[in-house]
Short mmCIF file of the C-alpha atoms (twelve columns), coordinates in Angstrom:
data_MODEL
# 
_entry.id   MODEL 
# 
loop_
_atom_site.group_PDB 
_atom_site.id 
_atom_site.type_symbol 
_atom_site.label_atom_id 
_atom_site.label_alt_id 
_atom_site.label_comp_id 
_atom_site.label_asym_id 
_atom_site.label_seq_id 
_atom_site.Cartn_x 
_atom_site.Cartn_y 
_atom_site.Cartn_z 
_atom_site.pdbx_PDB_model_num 
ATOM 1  C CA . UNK A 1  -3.726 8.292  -52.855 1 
ATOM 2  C CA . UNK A 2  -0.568 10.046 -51.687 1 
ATOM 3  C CA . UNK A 3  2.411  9.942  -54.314 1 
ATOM 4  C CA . UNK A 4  5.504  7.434  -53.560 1 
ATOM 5  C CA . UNK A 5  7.325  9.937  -51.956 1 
ATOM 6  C CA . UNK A 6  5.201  10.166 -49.231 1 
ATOM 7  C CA . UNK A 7  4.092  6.381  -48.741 1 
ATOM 8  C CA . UNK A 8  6.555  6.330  -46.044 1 
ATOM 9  C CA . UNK A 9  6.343  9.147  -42.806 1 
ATOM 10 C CA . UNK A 10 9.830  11.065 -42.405 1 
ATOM 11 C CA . UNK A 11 9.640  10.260 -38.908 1 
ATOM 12 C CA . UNK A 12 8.000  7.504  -36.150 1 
ATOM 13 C CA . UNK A 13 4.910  8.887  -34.752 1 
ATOM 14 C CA . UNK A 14 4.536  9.512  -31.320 1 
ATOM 15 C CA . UNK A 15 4.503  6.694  -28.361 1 
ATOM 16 C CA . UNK A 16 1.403  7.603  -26.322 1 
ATOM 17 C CA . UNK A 17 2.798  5.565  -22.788 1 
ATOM 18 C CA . UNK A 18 0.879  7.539  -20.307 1 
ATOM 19 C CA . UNK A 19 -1.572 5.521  -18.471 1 
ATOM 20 C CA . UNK A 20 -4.976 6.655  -16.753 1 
ATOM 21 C CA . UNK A 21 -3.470 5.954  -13.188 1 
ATOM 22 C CA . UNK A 22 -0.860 8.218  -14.060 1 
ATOM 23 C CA . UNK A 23 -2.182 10.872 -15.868 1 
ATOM 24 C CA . UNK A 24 -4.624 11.147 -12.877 1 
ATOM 25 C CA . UNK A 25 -1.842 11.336 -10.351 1 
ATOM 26 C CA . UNK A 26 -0.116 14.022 -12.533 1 
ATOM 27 C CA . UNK A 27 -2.914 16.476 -13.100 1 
ATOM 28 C CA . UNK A 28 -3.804 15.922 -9.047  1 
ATOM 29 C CA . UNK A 29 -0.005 17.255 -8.302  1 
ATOM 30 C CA . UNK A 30 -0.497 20.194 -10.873 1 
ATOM 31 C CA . UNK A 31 -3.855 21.321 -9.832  1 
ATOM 32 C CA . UNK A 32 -2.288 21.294 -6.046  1 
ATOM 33 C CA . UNK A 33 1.201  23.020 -6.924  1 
ATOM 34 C CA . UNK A 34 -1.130 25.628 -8.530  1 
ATOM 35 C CA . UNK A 35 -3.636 25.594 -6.152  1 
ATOM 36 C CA . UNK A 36 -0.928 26.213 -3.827  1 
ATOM 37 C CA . UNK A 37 0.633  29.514 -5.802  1 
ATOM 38 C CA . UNK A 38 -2.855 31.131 -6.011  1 
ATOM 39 C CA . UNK A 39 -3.916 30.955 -2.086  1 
ATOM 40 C CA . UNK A 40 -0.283 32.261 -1.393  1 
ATOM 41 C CA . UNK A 41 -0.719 35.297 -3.660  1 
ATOM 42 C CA . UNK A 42 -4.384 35.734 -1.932  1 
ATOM 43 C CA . UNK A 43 -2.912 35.400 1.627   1 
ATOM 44 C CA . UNK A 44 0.039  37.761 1.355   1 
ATOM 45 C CA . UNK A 45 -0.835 40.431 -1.655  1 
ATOM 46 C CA . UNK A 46 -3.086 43.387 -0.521  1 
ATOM 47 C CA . UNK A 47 -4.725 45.145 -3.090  1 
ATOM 48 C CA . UNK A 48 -2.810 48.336 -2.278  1 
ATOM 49 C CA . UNK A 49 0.552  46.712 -3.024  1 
ATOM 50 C CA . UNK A 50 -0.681 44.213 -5.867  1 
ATOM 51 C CA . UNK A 51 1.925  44.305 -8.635  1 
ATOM 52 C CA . UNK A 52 2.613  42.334 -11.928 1 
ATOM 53 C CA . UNK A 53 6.397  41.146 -10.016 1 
ATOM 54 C CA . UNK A 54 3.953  39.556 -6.363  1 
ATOM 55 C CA . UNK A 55 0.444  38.755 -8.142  1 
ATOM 56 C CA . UNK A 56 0.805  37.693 -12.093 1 
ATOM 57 C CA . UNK A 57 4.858  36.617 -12.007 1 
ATOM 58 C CA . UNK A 58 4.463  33.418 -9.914  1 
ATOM 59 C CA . UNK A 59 1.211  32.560 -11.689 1 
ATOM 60 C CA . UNK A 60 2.929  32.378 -14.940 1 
ATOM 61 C CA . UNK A 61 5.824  31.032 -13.773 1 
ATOM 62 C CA . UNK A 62 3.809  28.140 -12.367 1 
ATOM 63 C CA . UNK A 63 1.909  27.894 -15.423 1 
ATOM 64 C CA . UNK A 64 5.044  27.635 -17.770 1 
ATOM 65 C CA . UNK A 65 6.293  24.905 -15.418 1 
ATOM 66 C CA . UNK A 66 3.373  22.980 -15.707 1 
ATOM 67 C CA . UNK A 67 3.283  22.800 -19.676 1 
ATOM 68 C CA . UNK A 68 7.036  21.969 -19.655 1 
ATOM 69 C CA . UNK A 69 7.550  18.217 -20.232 1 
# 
């Protein structure tokens, strides 16, 4: 058993509030937003003038939105 300094947590624990509904409505909205970034780096970066600034840049930038609470 834990000592008696540690009977008692040093903080709350987390309030899960999310609900199924919701969670499905939020990753439907992410998977679209990103969905949405890849076909317009397909449809408007050629090969020829890929670059890390037009192909991987939005990509991550979408993908550091979407983690963000």
């Amino acid at each position: 058993m834990a000592g008696p300094q540690y009977q008692t947590p040093p903080q709350a624990p987390p309030v899960f509030t999310a609900t199924p509904d919701w969670i499905l409505a939020e990753t439907k909205k992410l998977n679209e937003t990103t969905k949405g970034v890849y076909d317009k780096v397909v449809a408007e970066v050629q090969p020829s003038n890929a670059t890390f600034a037009n192909v991987m840049e939005p990509i991550l930038l979408d993908d550091n939105k979407a983690a963000a609470p």
